[in-house]
TORKESE-260129 format. One record per residue (C-alpha): residue number from 1; residue in three letters; x, y, z; chain. Coordinates in steps of 0.001 Angstrom, whole numbers, plus 524288, in hexadecimal, padded with zeros to 5 digits. Each point is the difference from the previous one (the first is absolute). Layout:
! TORKESE-260129
TORDREN;NUM;Ala;X;Y;Z;A
...
***
This chain:
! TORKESE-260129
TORDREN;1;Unk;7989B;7F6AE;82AF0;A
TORDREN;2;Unk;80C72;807DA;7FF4D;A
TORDREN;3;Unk;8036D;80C5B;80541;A
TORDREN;4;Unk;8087E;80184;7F25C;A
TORDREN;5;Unk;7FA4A;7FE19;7F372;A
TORDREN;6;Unk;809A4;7F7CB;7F702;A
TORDREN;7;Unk;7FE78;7FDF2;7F222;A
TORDREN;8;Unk;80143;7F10F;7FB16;A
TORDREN;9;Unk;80597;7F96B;7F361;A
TORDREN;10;Unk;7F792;7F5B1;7FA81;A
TORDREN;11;Unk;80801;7F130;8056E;A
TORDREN;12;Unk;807F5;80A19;8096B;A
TORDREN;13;Unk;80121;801E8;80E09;A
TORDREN;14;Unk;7FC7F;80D67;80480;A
TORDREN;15;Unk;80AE4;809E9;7FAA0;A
TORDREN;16;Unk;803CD;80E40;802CA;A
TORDREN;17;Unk;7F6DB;80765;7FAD2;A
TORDREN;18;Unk;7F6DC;80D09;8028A;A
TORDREN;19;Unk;7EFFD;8002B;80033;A
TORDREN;20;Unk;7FCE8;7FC79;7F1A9;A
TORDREN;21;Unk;7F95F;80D0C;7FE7B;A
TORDREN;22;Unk;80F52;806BB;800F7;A
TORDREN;23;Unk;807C7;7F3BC;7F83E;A
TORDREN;24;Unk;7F286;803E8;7F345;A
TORDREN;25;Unk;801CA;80DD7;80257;A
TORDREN;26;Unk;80FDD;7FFF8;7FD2A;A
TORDREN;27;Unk;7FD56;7F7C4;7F346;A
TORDREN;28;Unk;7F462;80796;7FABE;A
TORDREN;29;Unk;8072B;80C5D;80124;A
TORDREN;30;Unk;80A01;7FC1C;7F523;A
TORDREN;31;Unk;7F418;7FA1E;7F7BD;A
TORDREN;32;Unk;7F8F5;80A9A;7FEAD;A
TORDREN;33;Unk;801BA;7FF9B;7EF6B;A
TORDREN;34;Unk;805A6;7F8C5;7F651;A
TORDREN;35;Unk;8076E;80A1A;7FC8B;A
TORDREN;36;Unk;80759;801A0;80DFA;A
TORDREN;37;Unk;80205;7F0E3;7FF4A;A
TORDREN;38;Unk;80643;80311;7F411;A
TORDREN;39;Unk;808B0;80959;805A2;A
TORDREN;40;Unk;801D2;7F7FD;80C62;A
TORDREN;41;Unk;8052F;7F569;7F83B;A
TORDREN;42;Unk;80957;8045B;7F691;A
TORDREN;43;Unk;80677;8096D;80AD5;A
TORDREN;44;Unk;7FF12;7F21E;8091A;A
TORDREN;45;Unk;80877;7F8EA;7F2CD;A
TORDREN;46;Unk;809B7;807BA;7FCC9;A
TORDREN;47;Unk;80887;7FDA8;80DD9;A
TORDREN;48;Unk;7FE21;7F095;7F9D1;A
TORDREN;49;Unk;8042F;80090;7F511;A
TORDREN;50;Unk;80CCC;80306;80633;A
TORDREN;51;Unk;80124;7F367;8071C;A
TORDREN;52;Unk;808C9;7F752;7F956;A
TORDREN;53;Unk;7FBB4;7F2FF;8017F;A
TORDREN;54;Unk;7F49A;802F3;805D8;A
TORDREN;55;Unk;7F5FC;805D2;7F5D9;A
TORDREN;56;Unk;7FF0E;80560;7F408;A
TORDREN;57;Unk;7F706;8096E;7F818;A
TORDREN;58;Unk;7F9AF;7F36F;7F73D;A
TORDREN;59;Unk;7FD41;7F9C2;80CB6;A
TORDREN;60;Unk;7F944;80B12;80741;A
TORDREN;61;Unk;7F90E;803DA;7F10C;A
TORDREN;62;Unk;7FA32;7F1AC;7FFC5;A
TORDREN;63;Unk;7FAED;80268;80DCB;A
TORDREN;64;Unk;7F871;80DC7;7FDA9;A
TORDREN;65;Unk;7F2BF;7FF3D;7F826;A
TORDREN;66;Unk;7FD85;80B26;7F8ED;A
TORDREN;67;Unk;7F35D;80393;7FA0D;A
TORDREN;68;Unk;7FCEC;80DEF;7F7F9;A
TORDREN;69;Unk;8000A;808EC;80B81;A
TORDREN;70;Unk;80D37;7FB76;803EF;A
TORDREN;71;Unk;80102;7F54D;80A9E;A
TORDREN;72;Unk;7F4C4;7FA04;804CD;A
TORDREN;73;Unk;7FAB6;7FB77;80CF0;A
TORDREN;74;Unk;8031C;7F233;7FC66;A
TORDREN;75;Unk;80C64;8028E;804E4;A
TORDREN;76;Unk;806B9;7F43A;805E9;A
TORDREN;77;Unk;7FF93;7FE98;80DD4;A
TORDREN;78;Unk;80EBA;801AC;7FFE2;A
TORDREN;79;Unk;7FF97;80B5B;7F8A9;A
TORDREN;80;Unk;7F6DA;8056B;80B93;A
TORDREN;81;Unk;80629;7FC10;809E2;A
TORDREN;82;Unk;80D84;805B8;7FA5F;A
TORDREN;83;Unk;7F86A;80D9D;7FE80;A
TORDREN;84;Unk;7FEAF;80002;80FAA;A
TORDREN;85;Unk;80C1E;7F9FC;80294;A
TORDREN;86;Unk;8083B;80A4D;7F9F2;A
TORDREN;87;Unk;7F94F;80B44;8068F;A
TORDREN;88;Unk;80274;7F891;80C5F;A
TORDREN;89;Unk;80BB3;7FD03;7FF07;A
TORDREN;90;Unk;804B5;80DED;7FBF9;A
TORDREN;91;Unk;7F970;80432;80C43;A
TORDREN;92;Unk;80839;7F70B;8096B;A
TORDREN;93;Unk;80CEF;802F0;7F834;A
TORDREN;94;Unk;7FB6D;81029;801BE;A
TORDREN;95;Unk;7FD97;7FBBD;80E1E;A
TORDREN;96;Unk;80EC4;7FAE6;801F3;A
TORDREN;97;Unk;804EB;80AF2;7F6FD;A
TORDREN;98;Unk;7F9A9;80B48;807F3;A
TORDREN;99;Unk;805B2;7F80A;80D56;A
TORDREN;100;Unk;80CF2;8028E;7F940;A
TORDREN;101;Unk;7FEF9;80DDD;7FDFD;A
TORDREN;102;Unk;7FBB9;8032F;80C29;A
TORDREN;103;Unk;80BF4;7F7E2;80599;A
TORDREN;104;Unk;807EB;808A6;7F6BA;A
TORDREN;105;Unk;7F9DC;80A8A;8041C;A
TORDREN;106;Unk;803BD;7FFB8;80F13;A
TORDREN;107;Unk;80E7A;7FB38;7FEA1;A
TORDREN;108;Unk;80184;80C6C;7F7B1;A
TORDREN;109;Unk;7F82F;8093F;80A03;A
TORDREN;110;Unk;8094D;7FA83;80A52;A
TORDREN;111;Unk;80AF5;80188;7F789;A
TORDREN;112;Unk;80420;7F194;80160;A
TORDREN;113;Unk;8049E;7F5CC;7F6BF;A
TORDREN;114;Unk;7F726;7F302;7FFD1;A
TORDREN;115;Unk;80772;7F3FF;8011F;A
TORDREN;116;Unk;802AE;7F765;7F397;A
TORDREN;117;Unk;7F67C;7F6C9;801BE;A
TORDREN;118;Unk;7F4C6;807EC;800F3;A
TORDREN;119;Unk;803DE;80B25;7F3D4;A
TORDREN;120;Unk;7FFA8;7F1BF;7F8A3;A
TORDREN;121;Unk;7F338;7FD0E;803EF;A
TORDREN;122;Unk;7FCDB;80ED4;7FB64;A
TORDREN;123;Unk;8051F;7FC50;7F3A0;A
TORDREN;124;Unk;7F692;7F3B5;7FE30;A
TORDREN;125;Unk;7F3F6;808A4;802E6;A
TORDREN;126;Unk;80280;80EE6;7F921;A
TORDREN;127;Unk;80A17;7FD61;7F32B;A
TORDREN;128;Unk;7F682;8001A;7F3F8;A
TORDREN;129;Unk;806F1;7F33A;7FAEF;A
TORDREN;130;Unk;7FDF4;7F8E9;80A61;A
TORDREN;131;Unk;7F0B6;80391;8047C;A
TORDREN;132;Unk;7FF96;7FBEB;7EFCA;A
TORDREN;133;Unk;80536;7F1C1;8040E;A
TORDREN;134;Unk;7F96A;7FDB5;80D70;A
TORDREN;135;Unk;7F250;8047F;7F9D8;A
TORDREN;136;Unk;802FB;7F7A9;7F248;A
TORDREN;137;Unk;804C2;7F3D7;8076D;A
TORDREN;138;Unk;7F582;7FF78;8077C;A
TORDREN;139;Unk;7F4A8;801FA;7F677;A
TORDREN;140;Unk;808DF;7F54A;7F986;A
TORDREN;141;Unk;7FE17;7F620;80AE8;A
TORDREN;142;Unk;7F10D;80368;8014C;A
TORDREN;143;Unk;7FC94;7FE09;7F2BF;A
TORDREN;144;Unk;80730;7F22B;800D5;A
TORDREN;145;Unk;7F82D;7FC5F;80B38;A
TORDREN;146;Unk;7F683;7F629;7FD0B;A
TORDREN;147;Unk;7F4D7;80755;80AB8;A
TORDREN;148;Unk;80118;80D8A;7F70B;A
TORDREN;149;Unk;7F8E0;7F828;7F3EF;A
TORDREN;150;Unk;7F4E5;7F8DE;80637;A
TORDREN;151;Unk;7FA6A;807BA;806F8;A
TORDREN;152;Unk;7FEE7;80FAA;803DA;A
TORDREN;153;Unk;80746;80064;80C27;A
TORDREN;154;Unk;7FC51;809D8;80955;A
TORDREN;155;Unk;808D6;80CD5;800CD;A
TORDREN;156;Unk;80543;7FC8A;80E44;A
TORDREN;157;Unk;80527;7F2F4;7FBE2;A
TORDREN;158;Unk;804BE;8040F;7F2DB;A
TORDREN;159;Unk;80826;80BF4;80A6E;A
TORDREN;160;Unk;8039E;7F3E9;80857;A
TORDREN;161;Unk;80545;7F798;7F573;A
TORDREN;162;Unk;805CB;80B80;7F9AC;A
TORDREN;163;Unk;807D6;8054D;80D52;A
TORDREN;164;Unk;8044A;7F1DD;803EA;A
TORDREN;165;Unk;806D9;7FC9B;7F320;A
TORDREN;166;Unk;806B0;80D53;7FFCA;A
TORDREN;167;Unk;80503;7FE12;80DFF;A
TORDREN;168;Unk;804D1;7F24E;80009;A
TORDREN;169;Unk;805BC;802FA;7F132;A
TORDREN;170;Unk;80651;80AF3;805B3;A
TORDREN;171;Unk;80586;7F928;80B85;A
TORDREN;172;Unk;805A4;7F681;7F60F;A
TORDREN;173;Unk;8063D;809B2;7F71A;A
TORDREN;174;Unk;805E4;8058C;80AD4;A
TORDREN;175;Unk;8072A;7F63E;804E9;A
TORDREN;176;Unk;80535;7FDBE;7F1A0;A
TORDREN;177;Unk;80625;80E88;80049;A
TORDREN;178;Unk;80D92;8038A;80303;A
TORDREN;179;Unk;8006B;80379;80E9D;A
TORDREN;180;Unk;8024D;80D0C;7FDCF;A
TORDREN;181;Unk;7F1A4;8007E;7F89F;A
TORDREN;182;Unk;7F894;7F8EE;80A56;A
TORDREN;183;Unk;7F582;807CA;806CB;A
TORDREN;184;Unk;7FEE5;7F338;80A61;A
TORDREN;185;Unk;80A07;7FE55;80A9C;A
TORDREN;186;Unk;7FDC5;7F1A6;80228;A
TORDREN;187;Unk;80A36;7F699;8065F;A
TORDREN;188;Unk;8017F;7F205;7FB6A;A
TORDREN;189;Unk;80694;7F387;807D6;A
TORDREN;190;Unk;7FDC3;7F256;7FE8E;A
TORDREN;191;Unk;8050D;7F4B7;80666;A
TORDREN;192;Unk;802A3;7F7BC;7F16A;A
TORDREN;193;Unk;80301;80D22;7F9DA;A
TORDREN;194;Unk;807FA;80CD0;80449;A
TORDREN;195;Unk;7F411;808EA;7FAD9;A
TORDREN;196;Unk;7F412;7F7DD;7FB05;A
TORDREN;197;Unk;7F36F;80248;80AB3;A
TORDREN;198;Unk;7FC79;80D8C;80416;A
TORDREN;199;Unk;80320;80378;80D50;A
TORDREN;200;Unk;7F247;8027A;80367;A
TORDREN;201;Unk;7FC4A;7F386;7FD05;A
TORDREN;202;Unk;80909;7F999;80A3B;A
TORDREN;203;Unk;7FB9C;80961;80B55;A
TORDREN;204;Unk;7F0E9;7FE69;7FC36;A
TORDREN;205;Unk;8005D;7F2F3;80003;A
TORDREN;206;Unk;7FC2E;7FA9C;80A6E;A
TORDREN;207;Unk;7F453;80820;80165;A
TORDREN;208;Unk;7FAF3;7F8FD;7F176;A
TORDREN;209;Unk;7FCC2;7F4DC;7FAAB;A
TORDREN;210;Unk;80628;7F8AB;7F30A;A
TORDREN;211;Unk;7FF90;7F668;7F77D;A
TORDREN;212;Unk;80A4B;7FC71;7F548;A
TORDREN;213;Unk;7FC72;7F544;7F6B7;A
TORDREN;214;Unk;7F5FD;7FA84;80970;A
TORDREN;215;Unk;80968;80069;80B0D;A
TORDREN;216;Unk;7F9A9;80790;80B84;A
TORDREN;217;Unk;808AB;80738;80A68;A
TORDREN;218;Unk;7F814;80673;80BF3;A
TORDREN;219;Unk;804AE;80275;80D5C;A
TORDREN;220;Unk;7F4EF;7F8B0;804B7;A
TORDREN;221;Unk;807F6;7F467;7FDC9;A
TORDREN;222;Unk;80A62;806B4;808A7;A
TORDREN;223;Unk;7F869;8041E;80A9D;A
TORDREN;224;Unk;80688;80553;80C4E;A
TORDREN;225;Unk;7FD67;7F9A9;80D52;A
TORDREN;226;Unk;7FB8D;809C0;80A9B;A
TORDREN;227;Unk;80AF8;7FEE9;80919;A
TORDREN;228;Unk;809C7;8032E;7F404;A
TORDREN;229;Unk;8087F;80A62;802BB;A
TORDREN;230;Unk;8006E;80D8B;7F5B9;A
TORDREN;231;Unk;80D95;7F88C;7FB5C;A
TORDREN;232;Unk;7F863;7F2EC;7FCDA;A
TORDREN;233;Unk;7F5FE;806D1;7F7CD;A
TORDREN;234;Unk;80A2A;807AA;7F7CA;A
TORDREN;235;Unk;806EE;7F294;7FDD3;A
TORDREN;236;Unk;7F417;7F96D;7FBBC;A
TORDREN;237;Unk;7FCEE;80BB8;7F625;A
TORDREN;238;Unk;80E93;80021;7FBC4;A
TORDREN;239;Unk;7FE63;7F03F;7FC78;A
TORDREN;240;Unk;7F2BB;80463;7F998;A
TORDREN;241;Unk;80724;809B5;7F960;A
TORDREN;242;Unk;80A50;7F774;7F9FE;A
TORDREN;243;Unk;7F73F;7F37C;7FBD5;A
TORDREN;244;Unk;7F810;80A78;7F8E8;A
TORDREN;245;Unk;80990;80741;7F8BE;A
TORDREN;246;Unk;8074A;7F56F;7FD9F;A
TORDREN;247;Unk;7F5DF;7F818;7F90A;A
TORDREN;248;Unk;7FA4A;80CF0;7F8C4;A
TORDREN;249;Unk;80D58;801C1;7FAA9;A
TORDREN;250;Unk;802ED;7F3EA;7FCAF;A
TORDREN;251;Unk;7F1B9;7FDBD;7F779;A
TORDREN;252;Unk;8046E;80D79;7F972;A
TORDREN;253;Unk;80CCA;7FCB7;7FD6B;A
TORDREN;254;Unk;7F99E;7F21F;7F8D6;A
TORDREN;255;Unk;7F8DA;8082C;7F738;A
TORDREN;256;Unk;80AC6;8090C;7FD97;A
TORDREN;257;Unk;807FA;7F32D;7FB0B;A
TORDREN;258;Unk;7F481;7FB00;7F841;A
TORDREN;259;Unk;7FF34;80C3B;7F912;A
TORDREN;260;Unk;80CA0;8012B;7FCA2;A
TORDREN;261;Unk;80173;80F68;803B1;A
TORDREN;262;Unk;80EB2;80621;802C2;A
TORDREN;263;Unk;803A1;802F3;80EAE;A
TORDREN;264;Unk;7FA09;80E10;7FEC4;A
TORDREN;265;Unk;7F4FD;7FAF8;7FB4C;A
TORDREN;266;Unk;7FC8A;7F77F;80B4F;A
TORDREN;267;Unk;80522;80A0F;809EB;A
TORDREN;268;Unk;7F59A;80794;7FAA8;A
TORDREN;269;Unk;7F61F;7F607;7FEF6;A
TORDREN;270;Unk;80047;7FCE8;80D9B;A
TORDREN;271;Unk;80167;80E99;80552;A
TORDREN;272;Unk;7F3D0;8039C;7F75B;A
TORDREN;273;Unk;7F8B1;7F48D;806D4;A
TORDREN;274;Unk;80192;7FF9C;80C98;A
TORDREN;275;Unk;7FE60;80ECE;80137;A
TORDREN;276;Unk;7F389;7FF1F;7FC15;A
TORDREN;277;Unk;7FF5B;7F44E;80BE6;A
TORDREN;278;Unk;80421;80B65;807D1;A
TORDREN;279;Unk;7F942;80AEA;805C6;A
TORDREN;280;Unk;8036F;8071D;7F361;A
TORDREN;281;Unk;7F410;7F5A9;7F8D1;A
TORDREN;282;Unk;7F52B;801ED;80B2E;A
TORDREN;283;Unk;8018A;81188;7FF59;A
TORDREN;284;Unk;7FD44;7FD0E;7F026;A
TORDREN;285;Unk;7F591;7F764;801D3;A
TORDREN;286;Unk;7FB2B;80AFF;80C09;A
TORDREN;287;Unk;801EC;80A9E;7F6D6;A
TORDREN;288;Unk;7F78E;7FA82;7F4D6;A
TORDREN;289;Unk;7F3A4;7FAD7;8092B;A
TORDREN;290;Unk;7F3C5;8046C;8039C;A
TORDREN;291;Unk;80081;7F737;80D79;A
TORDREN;292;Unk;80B39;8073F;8054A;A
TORDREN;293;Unk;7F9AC;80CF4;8002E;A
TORDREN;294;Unk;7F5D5;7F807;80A9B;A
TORDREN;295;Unk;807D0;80474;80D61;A
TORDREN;296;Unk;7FB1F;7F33F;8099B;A
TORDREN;297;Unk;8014D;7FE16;80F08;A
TORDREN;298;Unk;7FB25;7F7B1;80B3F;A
TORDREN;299;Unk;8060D;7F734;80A15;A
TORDREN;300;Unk;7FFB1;7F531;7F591;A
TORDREN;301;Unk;804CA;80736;7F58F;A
TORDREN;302;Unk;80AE2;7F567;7F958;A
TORDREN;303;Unk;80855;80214;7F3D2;A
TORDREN;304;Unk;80431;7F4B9;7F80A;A
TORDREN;305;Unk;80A7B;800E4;7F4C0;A
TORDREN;306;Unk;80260;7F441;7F6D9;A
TORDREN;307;Unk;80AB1;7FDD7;7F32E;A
TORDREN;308;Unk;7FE56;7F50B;7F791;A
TORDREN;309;Unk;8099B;7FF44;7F448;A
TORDREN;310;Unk;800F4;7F36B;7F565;A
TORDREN;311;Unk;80538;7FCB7;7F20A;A
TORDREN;312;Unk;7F50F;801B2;7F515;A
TORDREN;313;Unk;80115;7FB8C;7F238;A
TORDREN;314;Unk;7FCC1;80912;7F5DF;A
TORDREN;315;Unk;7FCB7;80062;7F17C;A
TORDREN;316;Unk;806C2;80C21;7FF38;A
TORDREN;317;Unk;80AF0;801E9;8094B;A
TORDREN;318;Unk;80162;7EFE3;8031E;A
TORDREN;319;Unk;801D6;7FE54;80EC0;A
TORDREN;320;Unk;7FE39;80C5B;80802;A
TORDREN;321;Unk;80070;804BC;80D12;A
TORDREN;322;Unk;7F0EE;7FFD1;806F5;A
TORDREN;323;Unk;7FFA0;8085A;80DCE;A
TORDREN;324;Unk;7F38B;80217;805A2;A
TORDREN;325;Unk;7FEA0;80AC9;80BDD;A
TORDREN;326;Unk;7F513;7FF14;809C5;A
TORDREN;327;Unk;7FC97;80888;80A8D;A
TORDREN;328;Unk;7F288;7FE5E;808DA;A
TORDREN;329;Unk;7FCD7;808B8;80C76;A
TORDREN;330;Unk;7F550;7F78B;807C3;A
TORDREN;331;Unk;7FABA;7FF7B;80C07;A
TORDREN;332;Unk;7FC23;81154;80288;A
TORDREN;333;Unk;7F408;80535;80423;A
TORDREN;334;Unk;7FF7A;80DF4;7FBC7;A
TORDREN;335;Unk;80557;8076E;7F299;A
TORDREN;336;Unk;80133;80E3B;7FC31;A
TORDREN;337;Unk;80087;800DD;7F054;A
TORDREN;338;Unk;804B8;80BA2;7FA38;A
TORDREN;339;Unk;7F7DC;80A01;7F663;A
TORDREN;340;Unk;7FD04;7F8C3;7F38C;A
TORDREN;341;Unk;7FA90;7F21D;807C1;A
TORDREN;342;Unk;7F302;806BC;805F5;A
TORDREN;343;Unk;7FC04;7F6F4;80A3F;A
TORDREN;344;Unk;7F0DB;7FB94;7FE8E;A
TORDREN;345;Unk;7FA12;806AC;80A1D;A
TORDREN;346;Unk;7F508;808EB;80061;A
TORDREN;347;Unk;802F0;80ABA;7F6FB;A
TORDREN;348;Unk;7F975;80A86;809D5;A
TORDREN;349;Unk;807F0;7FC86;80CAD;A
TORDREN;350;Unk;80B08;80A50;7FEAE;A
TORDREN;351;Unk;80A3D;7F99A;80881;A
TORDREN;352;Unk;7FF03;7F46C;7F63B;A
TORDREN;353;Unk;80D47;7FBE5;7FB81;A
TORDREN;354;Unk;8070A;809D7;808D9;A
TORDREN;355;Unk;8057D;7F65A;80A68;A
TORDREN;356;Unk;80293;7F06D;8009A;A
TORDREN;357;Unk;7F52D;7F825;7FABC;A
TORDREN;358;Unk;7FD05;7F517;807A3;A
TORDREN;359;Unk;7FF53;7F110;7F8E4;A
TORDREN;360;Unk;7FDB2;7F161;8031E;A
TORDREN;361;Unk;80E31;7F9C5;80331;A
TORDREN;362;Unk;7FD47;7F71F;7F515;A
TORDREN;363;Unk;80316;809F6;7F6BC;A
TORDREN;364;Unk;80E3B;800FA;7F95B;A
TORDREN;365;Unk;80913;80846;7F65C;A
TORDREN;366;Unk;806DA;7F610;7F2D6;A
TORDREN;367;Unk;80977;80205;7F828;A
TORDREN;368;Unk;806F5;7F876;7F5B9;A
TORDREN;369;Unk;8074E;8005E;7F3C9;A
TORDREN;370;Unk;80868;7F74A;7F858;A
TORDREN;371;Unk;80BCB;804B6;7F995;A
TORDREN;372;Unk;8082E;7F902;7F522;A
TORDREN;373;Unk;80DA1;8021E;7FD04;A
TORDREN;374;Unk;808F3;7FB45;7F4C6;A
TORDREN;375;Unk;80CBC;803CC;7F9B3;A
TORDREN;376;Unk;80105;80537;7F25B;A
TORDREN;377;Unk;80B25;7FC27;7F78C;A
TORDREN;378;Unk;806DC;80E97;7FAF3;A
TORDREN;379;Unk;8077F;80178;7F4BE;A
TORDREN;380;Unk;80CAA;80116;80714;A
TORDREN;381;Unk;7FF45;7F4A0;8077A;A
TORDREN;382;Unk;7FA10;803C0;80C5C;A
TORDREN;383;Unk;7F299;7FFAF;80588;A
TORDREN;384;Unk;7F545;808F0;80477;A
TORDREN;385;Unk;7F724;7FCED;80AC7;A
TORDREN;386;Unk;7F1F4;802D2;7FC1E;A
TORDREN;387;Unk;7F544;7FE17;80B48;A
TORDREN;388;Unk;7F133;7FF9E;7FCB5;A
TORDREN;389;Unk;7F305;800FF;807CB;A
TORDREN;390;Unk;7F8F9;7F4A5;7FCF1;A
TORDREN;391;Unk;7F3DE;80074;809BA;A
TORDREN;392;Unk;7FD2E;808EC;809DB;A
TORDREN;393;Unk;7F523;7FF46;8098A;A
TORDREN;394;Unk;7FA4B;809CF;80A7A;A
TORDREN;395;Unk;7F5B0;7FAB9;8087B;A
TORDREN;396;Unk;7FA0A;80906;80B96;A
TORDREN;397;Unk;7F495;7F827;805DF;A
TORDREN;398;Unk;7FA17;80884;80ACB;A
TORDREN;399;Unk;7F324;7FB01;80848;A
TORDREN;400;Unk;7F9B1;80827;807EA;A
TORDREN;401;Unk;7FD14;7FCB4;80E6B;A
TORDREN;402;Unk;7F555;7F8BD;802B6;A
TORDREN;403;Unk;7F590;8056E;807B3;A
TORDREN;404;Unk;7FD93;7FAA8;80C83;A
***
């Protein structure tokens, strides 16, 4: 048994998700009547039909039933799914928007100026236009995602899926701004390139491990004798370091040639990727899961971090970009969760869930998703990056202790 209850998709491993009593509740409040599906619906459409490329009004009218009272409740899974979606994702974009305005609110109490980078990020979160973009683009990207029409996904994954693609988009975009409109302060080197890996990356690395095209790179292959000196060790992380960014660029720069794109276009390319390799890809795939709200310890407690990224061919795009981020915290033996993941215990004990749970050290924390990124031709020549979520994952598998 587990001391958190986690929903399942049918052929899925175990995913973010709350007791299925909260994921029915959130969807039976918006079908409470035909008519409020109705309304739901339409309101949920019109932000699509301003997609170009994306949607149109024919194709979301050939997806609605409608019967005499309106819309009926043979609705299309999608169509349900989009319903919760949208008030989700509003919510999370009113979170970020509110964070903003109270940012605002204290620079102008202390009667300072905010530095550039972080009025821009104001700008992403409180200027009608562009809450209109982040909350159509992503309502976009969900209703293209294969997962939102087979099934009815339950509201926490739906926020997950939702919050990931707006942060790693975001990142993206960012990078293709003029500096002056970046609300990031990244710092690129490379060893091929002036500017193509993010900084982070290079620091991080060691502590990580990668694979590029089936090509693994892991310190344990450089591992440091005991009677090494502090010097030694930074030389054997440096050489790490170099074989590592020096393969990673070169397998990006390949691509880049493949596909063709201008100089600018693979500057970008590679800076949009191997951000998301940094530290920058791990707080997105933190800030969307349910695992890292689980706060672990123990003497065992051990942290593993993993990047894979390949070439895919696609229908659509032809040969893409494929990185997958993994992250697994093994080996703890007690947990505090926070309000929201109500531990199992007995319901009349009143210190329940008020200080670390213990747990059997088999337990651990997952998370993975796999990101895709590809360049899109633009009228005037040059390219724009997109990224998508393809998969995400988020796995907490808690035991209790066994009795003695």
């Amino acid at each position: 048994s587990l001391p958190l209850r986690l929903g399942r998709r049918p052929g899925r491993l175990p995913l973010l998700a709350p007791p299925a009593s909260a994921s029915h509740m959130s969807l039976a409040a918006v079908m409470e009547s035909p008519a409020q599906w109705q309304e739901q619906l339409w309101a949920l459409s019109r932000p699509f039909w301003a997609c170009s490329g994306l949607c149109c009004r024919d194709h979301l009218d050939a997806e609605l039933m409608f019967g005499k009272g309106g819309l009926t409740y043979n609705a299309t899974t999608l169509q349900r799914n989009l319903v919760v979606a949208n008030a989700i994702t509003s919510e999370f974009l009113g979170e970020l928007k509110q964070q903003c305005l109270d940012e605002k609110q204290q620079y102008d109490r202390q009667g300072t100026q905010a530095p550039q980078k972080k009025r821009n990020r104001w700008a992403v979160y409180t200027n009608p236009d562009r809450i209109h973009h982040n909350l159509t683009s992503t309502m976009a990207f969900l209703r293209e995602h294969p997962e939102c029409r087979t099934a009815l996904l339950p509201k926490s994954y739906l926020r997950a899926l939702a919050v990931l693609q707006h942060t790693v988009s975001e990142d993206t975009s960012d990078i293709c701004r003029p500096e002056e409109e970046r609300r990031h302060s990244d710092v690129f080197e490379g060893v091929l390139t002036k500017s193509g890996v993010n900084s982070q990356l290079v620091k991080d690395s060691h502590r990580s491990e990668w694979s590029i095209e089936g090509r693994a790179f892991t310190m344990q292959d450089h591992k440091v004798a005991p009677n090494d000196t502090s010097e030694d060790r930074k030389a054997v992380i440096a050489a790490f370091q170099h074989n590592l960014i020096t393969a990673l660029e070169q397998f990006l720069l390949d691509y880049c040639k493949r596909r063709k794109l201008t100089g600018q276009g693979t500057q970008q390319l590679m800076q949009a990727v191997t951000t998301q390799m940094s530290q920058a890809g791990l707080a997105n795939l933190e800030q969307s899961s349910q695992a890292s709200r689980i706060f672990v310890s123990g003497e065992g407690l051990e942290q593993r971090t993993a990047y894979n990224v390949s070439t895919m061919l696609t229908d659509a795009k032809g040969e893409i970009l494929k990185l997958s981020i993994y992250c697994m915290k093994a080996g703890f033996s007690s947990y505090m969760s926070p309000d929201g993941m109500v531990p199992l215990a007995d319901e009349e004990d009143e210190d329940a869930g008020l200080g670390p749970i213990f747990c059997a050290s088999d337990s651990y924390l997952y998370q993975y998703a796999t990101l895709s990124f590809a360049p899109r031709p633009m009228p005037d020549g040059t390219e724009r990056i997109e990224c998508v979520v393809l998969d995400l994952l988020d796995e907490i598998h808690i035991l209790p202790v066994e009795p003695l």
